[in-house]
KOLLOLO-346357 format. One record per residue (C-alpha): x, y, z; residue number from 1. Coordinates in pm, whole numbers, plus 32768, in hexadecimal, padded with zeros to 4 digits. Each point is the difference from the previous one (the first is absolute). Example, Ala and Ser with C-alpha at 12.3 -4.5 7.8 and 13.67 -1.06 7.14 Angstrom:
 east north   up pos
 84CE  7E3E 830C   1
 8089  8158 7FBE   2
This chain:
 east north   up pos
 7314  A5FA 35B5   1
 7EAC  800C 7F48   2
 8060  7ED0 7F53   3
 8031  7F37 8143   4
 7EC7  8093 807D   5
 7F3B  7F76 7ED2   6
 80AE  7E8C 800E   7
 7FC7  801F 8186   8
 7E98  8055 7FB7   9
 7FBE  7ED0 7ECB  10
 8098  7F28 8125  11
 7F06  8073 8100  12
 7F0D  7FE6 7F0B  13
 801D  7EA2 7F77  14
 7FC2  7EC2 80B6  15
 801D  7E9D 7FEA  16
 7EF4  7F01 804C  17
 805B  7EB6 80BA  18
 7E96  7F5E 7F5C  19
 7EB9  7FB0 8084  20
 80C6  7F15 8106  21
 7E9F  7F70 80C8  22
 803B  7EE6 811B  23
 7ED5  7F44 8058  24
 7FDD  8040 817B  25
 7F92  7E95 803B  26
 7F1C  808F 811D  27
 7EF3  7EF9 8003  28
 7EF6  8051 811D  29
 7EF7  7EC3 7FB5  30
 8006  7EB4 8058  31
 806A  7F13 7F10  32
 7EC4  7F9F 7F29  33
 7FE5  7EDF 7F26  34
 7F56  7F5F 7ED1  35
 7FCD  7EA6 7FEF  36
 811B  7F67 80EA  37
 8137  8085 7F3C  38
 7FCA  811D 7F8D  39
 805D  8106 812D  40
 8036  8195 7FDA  41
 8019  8128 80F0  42
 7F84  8160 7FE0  43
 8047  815A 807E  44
 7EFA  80A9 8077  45
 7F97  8076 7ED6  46
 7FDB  7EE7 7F6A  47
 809B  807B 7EB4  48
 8182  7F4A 804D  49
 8003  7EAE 801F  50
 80DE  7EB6 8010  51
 7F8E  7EB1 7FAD  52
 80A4  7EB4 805E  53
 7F80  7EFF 7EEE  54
 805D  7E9D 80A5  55
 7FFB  7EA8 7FB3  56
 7F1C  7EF3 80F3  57
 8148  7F42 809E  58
 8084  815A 8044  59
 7EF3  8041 8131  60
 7FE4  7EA1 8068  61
 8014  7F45 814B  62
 8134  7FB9 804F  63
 808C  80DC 811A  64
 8134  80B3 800D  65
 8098  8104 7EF0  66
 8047  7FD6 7E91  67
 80B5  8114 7F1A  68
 7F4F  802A 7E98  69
 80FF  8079 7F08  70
 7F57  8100 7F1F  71
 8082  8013 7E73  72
 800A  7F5E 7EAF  73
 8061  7E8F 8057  74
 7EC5  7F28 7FCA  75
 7FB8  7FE2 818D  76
 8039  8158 800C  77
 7EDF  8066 7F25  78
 7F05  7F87 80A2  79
 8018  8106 80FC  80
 7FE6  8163 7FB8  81
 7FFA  8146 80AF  82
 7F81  812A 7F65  83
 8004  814D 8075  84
 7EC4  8100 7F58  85
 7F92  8151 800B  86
 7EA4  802C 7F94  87
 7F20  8168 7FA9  88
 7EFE  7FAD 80F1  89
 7FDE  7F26 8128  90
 7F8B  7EA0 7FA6  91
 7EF6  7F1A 8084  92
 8019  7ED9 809E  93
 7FA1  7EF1 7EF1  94
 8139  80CD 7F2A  95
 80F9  7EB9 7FE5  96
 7ED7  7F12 801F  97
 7F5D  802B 7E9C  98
 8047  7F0D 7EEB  99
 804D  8138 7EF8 100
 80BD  811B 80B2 101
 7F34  812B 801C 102
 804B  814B 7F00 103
 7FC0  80C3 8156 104
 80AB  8078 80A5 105
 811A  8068 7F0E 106
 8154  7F8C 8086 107
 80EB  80FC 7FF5 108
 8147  7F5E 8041 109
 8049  7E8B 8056 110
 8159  7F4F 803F 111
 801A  7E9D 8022 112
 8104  7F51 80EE 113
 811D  7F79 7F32 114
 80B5  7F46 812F 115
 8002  7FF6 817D 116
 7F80  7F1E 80F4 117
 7E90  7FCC 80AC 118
 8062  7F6B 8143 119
 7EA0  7F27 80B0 120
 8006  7FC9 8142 121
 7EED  7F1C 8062 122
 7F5B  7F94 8145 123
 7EE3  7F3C 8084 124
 7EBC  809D 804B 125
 7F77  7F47 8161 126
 7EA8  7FE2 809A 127
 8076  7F3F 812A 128
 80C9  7F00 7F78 129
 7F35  7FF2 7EBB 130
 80B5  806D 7EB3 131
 7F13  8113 7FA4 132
 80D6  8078 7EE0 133
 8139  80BE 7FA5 134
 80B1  814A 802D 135
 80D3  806C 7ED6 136
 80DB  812A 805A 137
 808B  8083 7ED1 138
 8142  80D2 7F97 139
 80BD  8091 7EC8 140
 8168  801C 7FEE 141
 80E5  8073 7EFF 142
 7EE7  8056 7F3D 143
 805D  80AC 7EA7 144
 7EEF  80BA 7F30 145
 8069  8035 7E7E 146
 7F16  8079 7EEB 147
 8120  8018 7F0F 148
 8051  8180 805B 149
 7FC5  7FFC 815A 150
 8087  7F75 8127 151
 7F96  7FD2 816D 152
 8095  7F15 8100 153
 7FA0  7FD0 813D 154
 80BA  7F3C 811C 155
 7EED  7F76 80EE 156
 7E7F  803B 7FEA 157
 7F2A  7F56 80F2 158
 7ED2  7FA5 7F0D 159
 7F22  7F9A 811C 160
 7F57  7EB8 808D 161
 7EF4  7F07 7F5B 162
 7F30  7F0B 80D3 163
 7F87  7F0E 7F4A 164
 7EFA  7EE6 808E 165
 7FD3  7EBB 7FE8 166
């Protein structure tokens, strides 16, 4: 009996860990913020988790209607990217905008998109019956974060919308 008591006990005692298993919430409370015309991200509110949308110029064009972006290694592919980043501290608003990115804050985890879609949806912007611009609403499907030990995937994220002016 003791020595069932003792293995019950080393049972009781030990445990197993599943890992450090963290999923990005994706709970982005800002507007979607851009540099230049095609570089987009969204923040929480925070500001120290982030994803950025780097584009192409035909990809928020004039043309109405909705186009599908495929996101991965093929040579269209690559020039679009979506990167998801944790950061120490929050970061300021000229962060993606510099020419050499900054050393602050430190970025604590990052996973970039290795396929899915970014689906654009884009619309006219009136003043009467003047073009005033165009509305770019933007989603993320499929969207598959890998950073060779990690993996997130996410079905459907609604980035957010982009006017742009003309």
């Amino acid at each position: 009996m003791k020595k069932i008591l003792t293995l019950l006990l080393i049972f009781s005692l030990s445990s197993c860990s599943d890992g450090d298993f963290d999923v990005p919430s994706f709970n982005f409370t800002d507007t979607v913020t851009s540099c230049g015309e095609y570089v987009l991200y969204v923040t929480n509110s925070s500001k120290t988790e982030l994803l950025a949308l780097s584009l192409v110029k035909t990809h928020l064009g004039t043309t109405v209607g909705e186009k599908t972006i495929t996101l991965g290694s093929t040579a269209a592919a690559t020039s679009i990217k979506a990167t998801y980043r944790i950061v120490a501290s929050a970061i300021g608003t000229d962060y993606f905008c510099q020419n050499i990115p900054p050393l602050e804050p430190k970025v604590s985890k990052e996973l970039i998109a290795t396929s899915g879609t970014v689906t654009i949806k884009t619309t006219e912007v009136l003043s009467g019956t003047t073009i005033t611009g165009y509305k770019h609403e933007i989603s993320l499907n499929q969207l598959l974060f890998f950073d060779g030990t990690e993996r997130v995937f996410f079905e459907t994220f609604p980035f957010g919308t982009v006017t742009v002016k003309i």
